[in-house]
SEFIZA-3560 file (N, C-alpha, C; in Angstrom, 3 decimals):
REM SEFIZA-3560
<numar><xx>0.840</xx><yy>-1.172</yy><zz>0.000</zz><atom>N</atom></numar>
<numar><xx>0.000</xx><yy>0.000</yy><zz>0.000</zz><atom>CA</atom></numar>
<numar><xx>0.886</xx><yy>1.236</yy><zz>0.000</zz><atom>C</atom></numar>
<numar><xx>0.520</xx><yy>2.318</yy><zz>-1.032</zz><atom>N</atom></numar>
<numar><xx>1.413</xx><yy>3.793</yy><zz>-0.889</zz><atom>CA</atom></numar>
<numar><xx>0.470</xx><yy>4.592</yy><zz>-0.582</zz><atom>C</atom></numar>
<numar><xx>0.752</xx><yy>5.452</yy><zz>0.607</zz><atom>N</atom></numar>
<numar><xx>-0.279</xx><yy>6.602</yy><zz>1.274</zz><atom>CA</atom></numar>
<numar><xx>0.775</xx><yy>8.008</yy><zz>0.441</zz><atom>C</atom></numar>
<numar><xx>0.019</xx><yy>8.379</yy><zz>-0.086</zz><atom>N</atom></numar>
<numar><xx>0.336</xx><yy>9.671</yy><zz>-0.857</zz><atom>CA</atom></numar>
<numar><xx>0.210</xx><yy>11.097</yy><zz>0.167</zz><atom>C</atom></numar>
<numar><xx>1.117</xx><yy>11.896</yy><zz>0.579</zz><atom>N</atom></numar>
<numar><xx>0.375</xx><yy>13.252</yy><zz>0.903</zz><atom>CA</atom></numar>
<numar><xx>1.046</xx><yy>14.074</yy><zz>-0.046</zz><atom>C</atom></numar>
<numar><xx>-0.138</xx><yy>14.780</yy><zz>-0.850</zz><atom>N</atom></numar>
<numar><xx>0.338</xx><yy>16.178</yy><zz>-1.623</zz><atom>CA</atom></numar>
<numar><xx>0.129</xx><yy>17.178</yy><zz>-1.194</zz><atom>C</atom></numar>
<numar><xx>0.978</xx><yy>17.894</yy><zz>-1.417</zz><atom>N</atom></numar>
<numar><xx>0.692</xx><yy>19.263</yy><zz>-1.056</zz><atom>CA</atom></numar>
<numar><xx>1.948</xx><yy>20.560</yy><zz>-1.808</zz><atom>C</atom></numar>
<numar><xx>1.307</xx><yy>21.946</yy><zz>-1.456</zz><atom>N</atom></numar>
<numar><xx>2.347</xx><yy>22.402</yy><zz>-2.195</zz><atom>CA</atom></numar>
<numar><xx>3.599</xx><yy>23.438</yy><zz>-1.165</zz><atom>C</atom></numar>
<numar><xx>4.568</xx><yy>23.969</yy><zz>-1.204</zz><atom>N</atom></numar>
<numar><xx>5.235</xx><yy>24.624</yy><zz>-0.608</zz><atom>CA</atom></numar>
<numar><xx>4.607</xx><yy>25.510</yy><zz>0.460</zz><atom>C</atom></numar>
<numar><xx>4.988</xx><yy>25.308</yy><zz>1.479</zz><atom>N</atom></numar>
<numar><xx>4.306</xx><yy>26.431</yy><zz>2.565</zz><atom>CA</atom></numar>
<numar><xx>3.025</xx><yy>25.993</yy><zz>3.100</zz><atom>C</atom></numar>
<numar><xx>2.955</xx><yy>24.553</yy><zz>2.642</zz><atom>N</atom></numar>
<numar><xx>1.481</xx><yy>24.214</yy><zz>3.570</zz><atom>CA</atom></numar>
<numar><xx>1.280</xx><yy>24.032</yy><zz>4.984</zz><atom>C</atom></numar>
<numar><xx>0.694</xx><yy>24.673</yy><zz>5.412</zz><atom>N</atom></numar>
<numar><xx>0.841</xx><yy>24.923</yy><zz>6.874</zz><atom>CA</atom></numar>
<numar><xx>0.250</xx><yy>23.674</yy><zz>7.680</zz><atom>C</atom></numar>
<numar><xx>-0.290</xx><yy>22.670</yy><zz>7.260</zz><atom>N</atom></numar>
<numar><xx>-0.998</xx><yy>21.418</yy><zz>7.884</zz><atom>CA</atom></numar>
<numar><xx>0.140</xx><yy>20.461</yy><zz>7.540</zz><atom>C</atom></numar>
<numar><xx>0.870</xx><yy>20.261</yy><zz>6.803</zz><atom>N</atom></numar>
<numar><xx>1.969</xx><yy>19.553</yy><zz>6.245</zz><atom>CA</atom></numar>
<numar><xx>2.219</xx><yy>18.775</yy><zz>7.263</zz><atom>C</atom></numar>
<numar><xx>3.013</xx><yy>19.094</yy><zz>8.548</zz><atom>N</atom></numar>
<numar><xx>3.860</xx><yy>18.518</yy><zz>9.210</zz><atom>CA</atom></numar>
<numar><xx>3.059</xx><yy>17.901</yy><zz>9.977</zz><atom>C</atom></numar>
<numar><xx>1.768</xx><yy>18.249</yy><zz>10.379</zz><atom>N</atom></numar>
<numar><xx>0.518</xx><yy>17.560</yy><zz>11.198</zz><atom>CA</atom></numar>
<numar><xx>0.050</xx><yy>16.513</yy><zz>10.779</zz><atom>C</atom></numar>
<numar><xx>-0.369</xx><yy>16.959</yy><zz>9.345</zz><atom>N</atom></numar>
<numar><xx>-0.783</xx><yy>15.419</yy><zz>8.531</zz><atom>CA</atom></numar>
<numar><xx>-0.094</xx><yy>14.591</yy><zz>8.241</zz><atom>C</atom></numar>
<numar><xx>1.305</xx><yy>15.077</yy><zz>8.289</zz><atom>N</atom></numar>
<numar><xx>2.274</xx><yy>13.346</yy><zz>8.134</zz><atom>CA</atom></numar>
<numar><xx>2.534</xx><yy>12.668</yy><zz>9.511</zz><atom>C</atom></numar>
<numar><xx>2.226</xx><yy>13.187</yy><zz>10.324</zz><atom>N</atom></numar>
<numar><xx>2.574</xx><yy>12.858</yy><zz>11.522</zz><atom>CA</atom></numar>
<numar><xx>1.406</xx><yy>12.491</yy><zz>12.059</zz><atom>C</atom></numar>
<numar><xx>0.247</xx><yy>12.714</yy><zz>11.750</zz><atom>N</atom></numar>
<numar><xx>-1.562</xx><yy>12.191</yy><zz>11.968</zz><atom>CA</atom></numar>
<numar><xx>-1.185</xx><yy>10.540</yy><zz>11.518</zz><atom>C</atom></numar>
<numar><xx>-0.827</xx><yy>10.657</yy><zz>10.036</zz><atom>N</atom></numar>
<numar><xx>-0.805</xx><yy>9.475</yy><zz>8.679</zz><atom>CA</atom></numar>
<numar><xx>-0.120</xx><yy>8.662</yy><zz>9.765</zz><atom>C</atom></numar>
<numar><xx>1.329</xx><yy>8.785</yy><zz>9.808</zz><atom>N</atom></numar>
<numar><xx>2.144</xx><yy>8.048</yy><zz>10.510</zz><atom>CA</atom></numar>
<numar><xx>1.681</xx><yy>7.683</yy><zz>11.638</zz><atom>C</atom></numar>
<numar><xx>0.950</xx><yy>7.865</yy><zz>12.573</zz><atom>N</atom></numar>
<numar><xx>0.548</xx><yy>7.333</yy><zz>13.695</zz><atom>CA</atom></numar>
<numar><xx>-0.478</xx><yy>6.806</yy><zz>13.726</zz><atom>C</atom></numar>
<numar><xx>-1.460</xx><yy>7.093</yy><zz>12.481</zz><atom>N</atom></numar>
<numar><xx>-2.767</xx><yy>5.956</yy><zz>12.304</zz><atom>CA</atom></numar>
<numar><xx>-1.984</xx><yy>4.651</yy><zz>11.648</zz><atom>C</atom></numar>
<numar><xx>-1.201</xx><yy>4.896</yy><zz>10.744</zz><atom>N</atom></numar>
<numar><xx>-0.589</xx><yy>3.806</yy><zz>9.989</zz><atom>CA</atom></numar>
<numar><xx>0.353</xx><yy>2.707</yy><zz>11.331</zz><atom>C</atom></numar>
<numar><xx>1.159</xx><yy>3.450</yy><zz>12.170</zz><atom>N</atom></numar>
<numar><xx>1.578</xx><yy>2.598</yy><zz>13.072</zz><atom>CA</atom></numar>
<numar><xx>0.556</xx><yy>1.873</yy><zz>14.133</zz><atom>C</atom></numar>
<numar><xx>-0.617</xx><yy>2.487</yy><zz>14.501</zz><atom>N</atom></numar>
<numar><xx>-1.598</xx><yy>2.071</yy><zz>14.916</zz><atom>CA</atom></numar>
<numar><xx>-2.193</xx><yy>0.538</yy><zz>14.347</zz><atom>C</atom></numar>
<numar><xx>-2.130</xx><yy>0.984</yy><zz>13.205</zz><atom>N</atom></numar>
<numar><xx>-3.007</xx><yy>0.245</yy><zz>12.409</zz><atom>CA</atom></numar>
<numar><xx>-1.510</xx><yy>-1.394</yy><zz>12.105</zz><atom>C</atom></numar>
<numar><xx>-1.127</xx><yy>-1.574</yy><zz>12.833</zz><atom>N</atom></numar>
<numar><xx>0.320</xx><yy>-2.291</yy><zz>12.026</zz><atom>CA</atom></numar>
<numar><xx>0.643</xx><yy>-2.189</yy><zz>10.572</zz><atom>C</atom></numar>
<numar><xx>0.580</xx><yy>-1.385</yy><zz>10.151</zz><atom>N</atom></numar>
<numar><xx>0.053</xx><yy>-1.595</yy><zz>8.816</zz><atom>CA</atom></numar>
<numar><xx>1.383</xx><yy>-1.026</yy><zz>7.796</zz><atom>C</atom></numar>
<numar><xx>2.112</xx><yy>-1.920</yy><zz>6.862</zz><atom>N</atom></numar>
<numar><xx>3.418</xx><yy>-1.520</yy><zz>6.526</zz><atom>CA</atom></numar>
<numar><xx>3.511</xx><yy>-0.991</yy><zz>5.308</zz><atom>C</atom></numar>
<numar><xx>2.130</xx><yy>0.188</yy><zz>5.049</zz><atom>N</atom></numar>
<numar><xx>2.342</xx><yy>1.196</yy><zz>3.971</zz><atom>CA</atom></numar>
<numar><xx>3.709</xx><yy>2.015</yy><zz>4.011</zz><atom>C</atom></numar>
<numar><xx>3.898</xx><yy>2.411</yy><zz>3.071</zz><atom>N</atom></numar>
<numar><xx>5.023</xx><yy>3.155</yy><zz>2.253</zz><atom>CA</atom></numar>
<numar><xx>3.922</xx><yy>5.163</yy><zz>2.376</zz><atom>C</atom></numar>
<numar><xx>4.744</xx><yy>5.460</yy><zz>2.730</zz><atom>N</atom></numar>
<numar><xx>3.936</xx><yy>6.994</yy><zz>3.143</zz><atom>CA</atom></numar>
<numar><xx>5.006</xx><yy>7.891</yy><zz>2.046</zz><atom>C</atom></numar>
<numar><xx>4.467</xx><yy>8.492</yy><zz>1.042</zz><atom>N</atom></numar>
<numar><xx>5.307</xx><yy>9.593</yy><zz>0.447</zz><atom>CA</atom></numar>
<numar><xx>4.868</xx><yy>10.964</yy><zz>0.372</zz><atom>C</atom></numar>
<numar><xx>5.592</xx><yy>11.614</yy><zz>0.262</zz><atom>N</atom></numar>
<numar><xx>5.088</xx><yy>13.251</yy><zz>-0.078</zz><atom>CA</atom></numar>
<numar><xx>5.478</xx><yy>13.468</yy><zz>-1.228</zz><atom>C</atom></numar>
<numar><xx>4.279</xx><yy>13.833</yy><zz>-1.876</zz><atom>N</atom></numar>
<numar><xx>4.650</xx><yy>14.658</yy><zz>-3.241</zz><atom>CA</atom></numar>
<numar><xx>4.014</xx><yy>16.166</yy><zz>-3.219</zz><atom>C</atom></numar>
<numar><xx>5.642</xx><yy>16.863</yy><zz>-3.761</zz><atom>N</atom></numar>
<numar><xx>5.159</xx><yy>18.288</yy><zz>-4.202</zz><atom>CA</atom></numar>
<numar><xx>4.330</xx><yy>18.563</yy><zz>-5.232</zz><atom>C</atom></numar>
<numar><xx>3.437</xx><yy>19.337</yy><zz>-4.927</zz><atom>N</atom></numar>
<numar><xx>2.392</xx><yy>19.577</yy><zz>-6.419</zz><atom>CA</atom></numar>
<numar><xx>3.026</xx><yy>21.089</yy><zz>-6.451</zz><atom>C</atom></numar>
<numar><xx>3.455</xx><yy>21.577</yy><zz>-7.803</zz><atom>N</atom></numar>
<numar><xx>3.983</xx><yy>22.659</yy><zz>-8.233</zz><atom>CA</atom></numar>
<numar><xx>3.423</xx><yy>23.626</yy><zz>-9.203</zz><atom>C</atom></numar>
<numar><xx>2.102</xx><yy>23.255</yy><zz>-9.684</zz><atom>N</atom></numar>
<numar><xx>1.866</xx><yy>23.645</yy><zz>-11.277</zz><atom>CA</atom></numar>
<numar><xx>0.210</xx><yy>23.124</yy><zz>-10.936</zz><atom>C</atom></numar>
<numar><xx>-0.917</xx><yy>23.805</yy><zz>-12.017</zz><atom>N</atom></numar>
<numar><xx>-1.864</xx><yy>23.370</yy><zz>-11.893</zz><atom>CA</atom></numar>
<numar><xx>-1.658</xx><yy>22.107</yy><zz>-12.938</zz><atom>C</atom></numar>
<numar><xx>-0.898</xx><yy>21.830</yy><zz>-14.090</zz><atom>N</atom></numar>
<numar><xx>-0.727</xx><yy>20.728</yy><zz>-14.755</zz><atom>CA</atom></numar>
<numar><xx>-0.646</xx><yy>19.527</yy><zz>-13.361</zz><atom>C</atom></numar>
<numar><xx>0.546</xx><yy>20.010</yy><zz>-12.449</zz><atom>N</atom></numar>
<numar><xx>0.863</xx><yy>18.736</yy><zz>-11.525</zz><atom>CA</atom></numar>
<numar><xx>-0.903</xx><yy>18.095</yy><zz>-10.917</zz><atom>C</atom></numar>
<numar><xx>-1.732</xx><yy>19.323</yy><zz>-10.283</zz><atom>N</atom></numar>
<numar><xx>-2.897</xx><yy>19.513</yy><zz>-9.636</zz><atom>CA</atom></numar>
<numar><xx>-3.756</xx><yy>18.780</yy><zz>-10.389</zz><atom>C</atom></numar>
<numar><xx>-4.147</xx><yy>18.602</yy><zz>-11.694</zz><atom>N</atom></numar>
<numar><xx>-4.571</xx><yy>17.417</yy><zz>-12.384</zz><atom>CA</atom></numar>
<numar><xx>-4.241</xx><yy>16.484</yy><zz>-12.272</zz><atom>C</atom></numar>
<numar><xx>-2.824</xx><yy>16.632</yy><zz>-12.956</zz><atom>N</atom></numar>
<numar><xx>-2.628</xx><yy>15.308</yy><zz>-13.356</zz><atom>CA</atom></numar>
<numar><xx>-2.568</xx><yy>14.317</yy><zz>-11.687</zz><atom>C</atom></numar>
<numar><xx>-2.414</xx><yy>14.667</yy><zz>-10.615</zz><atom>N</atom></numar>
<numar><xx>-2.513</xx><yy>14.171</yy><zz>-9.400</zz><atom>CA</atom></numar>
<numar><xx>-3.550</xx><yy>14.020</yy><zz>-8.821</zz><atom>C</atom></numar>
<numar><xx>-4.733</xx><yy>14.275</yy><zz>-9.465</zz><atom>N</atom></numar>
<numar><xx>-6.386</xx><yy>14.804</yy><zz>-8.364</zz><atom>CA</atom></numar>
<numar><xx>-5.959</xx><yy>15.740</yy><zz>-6.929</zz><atom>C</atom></numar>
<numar><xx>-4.972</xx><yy>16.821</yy><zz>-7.520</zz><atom>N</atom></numar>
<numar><xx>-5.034</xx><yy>17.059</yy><zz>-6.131</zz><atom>CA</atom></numar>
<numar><xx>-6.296</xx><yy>18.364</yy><zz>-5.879</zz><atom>C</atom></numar>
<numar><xx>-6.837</xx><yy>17.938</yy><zz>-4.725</zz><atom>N</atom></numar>
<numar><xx>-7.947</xx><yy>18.953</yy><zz>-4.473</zz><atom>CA</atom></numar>
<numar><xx>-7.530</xx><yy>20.052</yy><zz>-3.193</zz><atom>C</atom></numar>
<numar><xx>-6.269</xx><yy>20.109</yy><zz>-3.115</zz><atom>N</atom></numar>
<numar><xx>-6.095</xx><yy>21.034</yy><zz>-2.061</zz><atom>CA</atom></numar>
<numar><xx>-4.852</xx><yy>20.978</yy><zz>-1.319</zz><atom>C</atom></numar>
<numar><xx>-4.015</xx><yy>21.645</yy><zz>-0.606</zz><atom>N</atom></numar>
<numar><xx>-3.041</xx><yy>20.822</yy><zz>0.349</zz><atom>CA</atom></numar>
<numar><xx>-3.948</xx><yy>20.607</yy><zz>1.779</zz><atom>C</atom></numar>
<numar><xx>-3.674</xx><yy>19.539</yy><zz>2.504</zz><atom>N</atom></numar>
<numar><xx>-2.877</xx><yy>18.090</yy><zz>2.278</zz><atom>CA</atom></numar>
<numar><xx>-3.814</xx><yy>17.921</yy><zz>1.610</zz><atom>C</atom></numar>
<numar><xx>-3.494</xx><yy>16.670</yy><zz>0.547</zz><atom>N</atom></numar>
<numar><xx>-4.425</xx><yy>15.662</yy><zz>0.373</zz><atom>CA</atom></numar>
<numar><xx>-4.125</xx><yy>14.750</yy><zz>0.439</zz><atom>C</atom></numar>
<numar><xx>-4.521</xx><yy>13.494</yy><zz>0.665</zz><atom>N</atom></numar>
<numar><xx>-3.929</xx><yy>12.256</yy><zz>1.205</zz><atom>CA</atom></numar>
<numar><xx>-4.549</xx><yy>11.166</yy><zz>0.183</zz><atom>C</atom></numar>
<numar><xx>-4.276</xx><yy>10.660</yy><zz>-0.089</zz><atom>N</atom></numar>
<numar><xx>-4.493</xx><yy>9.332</yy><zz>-1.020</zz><atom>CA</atom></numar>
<numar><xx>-3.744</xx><yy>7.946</yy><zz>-1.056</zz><atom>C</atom></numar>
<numar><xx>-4.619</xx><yy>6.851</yy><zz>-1.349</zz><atom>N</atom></numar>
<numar><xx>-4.172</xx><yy>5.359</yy><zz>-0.892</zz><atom>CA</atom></numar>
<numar><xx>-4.056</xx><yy>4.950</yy><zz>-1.675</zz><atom>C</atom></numar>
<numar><xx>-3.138</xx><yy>4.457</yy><zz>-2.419</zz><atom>N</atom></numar>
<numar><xx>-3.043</xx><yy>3.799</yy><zz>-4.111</zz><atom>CA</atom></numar>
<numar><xx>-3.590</xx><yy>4.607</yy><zz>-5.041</zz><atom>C</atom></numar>
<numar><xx>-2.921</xx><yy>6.025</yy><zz>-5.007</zz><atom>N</atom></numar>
<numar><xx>-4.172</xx><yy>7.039</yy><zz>-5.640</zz><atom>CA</atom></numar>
<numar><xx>-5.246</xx><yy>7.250</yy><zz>-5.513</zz><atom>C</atom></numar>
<numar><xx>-6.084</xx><yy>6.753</yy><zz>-4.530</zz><atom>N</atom></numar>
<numar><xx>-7.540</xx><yy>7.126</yy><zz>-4.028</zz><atom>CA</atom></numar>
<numar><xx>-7.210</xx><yy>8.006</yy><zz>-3.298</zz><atom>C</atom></numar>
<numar><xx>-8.392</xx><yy>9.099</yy><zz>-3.017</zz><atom>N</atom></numar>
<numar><xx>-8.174</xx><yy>10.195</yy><zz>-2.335</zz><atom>CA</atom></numar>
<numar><xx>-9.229</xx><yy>9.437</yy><zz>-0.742</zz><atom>C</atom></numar>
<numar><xx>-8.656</xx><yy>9.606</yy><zz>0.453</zz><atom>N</atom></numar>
<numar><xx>-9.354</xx><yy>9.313</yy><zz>1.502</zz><atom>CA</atom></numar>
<numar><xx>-10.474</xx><yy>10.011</yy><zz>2.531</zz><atom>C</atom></numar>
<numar><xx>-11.153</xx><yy>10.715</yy><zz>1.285</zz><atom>N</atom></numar>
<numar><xx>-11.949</xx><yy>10.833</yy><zz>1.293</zz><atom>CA</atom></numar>
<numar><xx>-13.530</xx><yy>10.794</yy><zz>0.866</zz><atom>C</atom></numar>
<numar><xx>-14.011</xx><yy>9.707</yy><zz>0.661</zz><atom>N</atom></numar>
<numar><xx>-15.658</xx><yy>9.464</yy><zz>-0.118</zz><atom>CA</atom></numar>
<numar><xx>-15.825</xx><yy>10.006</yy><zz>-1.077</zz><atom>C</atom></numar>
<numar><xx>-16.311</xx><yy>11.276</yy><zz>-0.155</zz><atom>N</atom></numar>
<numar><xx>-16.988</xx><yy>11.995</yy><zz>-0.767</zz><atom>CA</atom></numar>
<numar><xx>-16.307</xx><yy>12.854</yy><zz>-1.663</zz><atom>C</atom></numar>
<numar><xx>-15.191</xx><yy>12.944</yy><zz>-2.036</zz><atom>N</atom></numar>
<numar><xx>-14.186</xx><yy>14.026</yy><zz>-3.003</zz><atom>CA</atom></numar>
<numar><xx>-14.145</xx><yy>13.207</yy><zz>-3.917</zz><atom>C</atom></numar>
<numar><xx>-13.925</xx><yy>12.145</yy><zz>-3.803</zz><atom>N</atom></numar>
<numar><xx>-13.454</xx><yy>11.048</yy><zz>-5.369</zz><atom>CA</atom></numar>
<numar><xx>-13.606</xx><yy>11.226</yy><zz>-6.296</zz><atom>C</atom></numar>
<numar><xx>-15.345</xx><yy>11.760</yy><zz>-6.621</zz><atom>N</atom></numar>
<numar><xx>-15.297</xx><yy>12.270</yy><zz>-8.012</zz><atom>CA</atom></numar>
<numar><xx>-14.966</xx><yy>13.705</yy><zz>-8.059</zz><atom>C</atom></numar>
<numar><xx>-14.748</xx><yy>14.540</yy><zz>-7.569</zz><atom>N</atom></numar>
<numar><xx>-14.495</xx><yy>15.813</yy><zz>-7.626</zz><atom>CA</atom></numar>
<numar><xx>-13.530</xx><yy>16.110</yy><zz>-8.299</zz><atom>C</atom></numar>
<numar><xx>-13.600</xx><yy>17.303</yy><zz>-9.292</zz><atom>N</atom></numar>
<numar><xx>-12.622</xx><yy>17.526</yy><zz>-10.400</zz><atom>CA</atom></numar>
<numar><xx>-11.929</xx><yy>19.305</yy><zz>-10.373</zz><atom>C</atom></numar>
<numar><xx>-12.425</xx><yy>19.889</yy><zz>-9.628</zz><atom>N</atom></numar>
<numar><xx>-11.969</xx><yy>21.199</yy><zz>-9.045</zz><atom>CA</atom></numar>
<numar><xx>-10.485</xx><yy>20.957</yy><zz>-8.482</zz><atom>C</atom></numar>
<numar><xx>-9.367</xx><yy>20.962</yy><zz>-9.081</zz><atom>N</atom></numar>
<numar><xx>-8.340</xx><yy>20.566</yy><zz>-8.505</zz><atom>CA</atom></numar>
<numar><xx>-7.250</xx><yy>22.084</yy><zz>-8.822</zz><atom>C</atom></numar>
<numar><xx>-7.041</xx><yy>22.340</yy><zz>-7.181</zz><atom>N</atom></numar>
<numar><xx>-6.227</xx><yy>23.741</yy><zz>-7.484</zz><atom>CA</atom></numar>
<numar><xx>-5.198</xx><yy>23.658</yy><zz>-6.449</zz><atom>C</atom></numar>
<numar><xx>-4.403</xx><yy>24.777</yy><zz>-6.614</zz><atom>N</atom></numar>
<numar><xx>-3.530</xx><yy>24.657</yy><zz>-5.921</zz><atom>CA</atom></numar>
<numar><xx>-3.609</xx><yy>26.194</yy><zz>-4.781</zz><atom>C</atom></numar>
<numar><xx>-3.895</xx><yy>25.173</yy><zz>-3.852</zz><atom>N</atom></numar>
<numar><xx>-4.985</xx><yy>26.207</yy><zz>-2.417</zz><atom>CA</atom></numar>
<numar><xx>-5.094</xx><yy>25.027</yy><zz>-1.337</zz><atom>C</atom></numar>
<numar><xx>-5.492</xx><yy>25.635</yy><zz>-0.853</zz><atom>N</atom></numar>
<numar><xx>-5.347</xx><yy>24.875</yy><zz>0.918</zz><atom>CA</atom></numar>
<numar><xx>-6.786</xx><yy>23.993</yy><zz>0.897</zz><atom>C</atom></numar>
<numar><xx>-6.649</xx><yy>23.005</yy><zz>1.524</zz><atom>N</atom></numar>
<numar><xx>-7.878</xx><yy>21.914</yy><zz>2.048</zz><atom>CA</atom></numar>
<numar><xx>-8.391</xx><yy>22.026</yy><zz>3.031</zz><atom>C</atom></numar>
<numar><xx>-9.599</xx><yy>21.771</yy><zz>3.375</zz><atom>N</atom></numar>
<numar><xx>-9.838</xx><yy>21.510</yy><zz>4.665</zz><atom>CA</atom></numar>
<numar><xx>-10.954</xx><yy>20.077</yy><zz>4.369</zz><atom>C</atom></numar>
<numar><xx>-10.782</xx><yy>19.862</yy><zz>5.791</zz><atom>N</atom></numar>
<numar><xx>-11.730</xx><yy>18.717</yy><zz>5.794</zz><atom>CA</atom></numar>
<numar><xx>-12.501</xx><yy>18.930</yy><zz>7.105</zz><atom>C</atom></numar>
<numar><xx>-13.848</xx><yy>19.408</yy><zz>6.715</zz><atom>N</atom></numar>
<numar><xx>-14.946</xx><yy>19.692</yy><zz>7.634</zz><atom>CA</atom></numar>
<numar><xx>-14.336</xx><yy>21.317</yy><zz>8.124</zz><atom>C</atom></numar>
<numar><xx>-14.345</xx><yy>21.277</yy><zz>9.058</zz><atom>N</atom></numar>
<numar><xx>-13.538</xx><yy>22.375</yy><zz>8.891</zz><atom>CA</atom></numar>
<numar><xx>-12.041</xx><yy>22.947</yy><zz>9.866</zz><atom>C</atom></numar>
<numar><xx>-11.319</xx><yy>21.759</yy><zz>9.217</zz><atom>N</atom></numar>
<numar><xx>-10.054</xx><yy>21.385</yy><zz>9.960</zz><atom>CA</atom></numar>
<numar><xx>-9.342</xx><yy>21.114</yy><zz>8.620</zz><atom>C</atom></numar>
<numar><xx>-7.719</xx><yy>21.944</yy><zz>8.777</zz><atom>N</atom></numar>
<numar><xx>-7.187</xx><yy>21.646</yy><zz>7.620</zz><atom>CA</atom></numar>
<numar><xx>-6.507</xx><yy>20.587</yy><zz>7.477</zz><atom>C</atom></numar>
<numar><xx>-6.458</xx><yy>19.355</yy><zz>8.520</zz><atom>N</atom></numar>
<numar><xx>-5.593</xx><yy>18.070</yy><zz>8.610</zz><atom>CA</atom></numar>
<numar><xx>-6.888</xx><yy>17.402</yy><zz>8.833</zz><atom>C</atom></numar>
<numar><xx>-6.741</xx><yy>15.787</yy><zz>8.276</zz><atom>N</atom></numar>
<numar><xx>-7.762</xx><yy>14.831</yy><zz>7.949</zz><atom>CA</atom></numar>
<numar><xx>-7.825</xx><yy>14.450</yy><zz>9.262</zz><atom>C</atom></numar>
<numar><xx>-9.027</xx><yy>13.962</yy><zz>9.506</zz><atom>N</atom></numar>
<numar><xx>-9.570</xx><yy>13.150</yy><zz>10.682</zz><atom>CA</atom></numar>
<numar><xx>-8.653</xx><yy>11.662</yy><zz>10.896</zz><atom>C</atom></numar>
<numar><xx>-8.433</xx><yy>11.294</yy><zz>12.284</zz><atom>N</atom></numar>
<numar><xx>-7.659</xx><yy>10.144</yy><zz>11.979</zz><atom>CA</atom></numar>
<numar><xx>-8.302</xx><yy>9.088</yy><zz>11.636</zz><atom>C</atom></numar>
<numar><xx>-10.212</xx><yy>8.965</yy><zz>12.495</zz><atom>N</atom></numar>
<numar><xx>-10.807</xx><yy>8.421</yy><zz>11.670</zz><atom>CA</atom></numar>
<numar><xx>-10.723</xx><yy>7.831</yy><zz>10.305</zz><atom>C</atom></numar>
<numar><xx>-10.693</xx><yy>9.252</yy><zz>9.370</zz><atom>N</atom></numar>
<numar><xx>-11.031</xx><yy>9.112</yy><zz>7.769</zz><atom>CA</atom></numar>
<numar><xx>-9.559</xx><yy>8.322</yy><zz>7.320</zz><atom>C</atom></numar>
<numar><xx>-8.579</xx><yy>8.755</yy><zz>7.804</zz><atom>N</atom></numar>
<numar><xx>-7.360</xx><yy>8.067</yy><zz>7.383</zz><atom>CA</atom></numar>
<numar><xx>-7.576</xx><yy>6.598</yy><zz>7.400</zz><atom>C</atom></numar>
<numar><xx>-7.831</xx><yy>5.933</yy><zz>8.491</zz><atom>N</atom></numar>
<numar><xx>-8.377</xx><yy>4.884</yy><zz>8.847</zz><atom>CA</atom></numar>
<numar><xx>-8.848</xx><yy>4.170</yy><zz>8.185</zz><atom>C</atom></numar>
<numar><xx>-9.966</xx><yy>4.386</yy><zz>8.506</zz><atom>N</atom></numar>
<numar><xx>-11.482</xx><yy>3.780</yy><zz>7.193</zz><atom>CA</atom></numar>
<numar><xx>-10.546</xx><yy>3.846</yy><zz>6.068</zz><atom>C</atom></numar>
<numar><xx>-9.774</xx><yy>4.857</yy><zz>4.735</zz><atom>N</atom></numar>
<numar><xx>-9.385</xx><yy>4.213</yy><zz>4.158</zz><atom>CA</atom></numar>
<numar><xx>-8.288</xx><yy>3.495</yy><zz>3.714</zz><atom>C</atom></numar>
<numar><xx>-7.739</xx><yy>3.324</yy><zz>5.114</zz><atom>N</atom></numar>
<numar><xx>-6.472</xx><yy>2.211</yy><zz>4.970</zz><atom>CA</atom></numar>
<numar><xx>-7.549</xx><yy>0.921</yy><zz>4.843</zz><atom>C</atom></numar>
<numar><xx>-8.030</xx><yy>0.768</yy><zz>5.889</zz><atom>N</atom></numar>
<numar><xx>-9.467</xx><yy>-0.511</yy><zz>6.087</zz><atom>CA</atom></numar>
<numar><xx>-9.889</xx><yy>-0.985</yy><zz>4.804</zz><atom>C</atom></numar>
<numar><xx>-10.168</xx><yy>0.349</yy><zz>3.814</zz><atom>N</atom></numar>
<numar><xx>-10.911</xx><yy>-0.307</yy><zz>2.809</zz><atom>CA</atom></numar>
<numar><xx>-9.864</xx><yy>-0.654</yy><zz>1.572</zz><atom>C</atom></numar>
<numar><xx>-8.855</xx><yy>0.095</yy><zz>1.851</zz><atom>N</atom></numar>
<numar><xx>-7.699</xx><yy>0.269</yy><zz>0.853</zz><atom>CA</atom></numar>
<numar><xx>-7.397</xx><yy>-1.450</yy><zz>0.870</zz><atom>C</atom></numar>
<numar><xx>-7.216</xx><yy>-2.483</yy><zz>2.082</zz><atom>N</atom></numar>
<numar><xx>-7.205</xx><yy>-3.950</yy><zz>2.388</zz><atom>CA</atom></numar>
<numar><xx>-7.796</xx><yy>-4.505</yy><zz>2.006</zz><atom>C</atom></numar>
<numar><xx>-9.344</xx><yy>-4.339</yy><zz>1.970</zz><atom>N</atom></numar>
<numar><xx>-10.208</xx><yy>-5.116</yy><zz>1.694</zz><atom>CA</atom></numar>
<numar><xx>-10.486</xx><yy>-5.552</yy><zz>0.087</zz><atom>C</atom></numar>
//
């Protein structure tokens, strides 16, 4: 399994959400491969689905449901609900389903 976080220079949730990822993932025993990729360009922001910084994704799924199909992909800050680092919950659920 590769847990993706994108994001772009100066994201201010950055260091929270890898460190959220990393501790659901050690939680979870779970011996994903965690990378960061810089998104630089709205070309990168496509071609990545990225919908925001962070965004987090599991084999290229984005871990979140409800975004999956979403095609608004810019290069601007995320939030989720209204917190700019993912729930550890949501991380969770889709490592869970990322297995199944």
């Amino acid at each position: 399994m590769r847990i993706r976080i994108l994001f772009f220079d100066g994201c201010p949730h950055l260091a929270a959400t890898e460190a959220r990822v990393e501790a659901v993932v050690a939680s979870l025993a779970s011996d994903a491969e965690i990378q960061l990729v810089r998104i630089e360009s709205a070309d990168d922001a496509r071609r990545h689905r990225f919908l925001g910084s962070p965004t987090v994704q599991i084999d290229g799924v984005d871990i979140e449901p409800d975004a999956r199909a979403r095609t608004d992909f810019v290069l601007g800050c995320r939030l989720y609900g209204s917190a700019g680092i993912p729930p550890a919950a949501m991380i969770a659920a889709a490592i869970r389903e990322a297995v199944t």
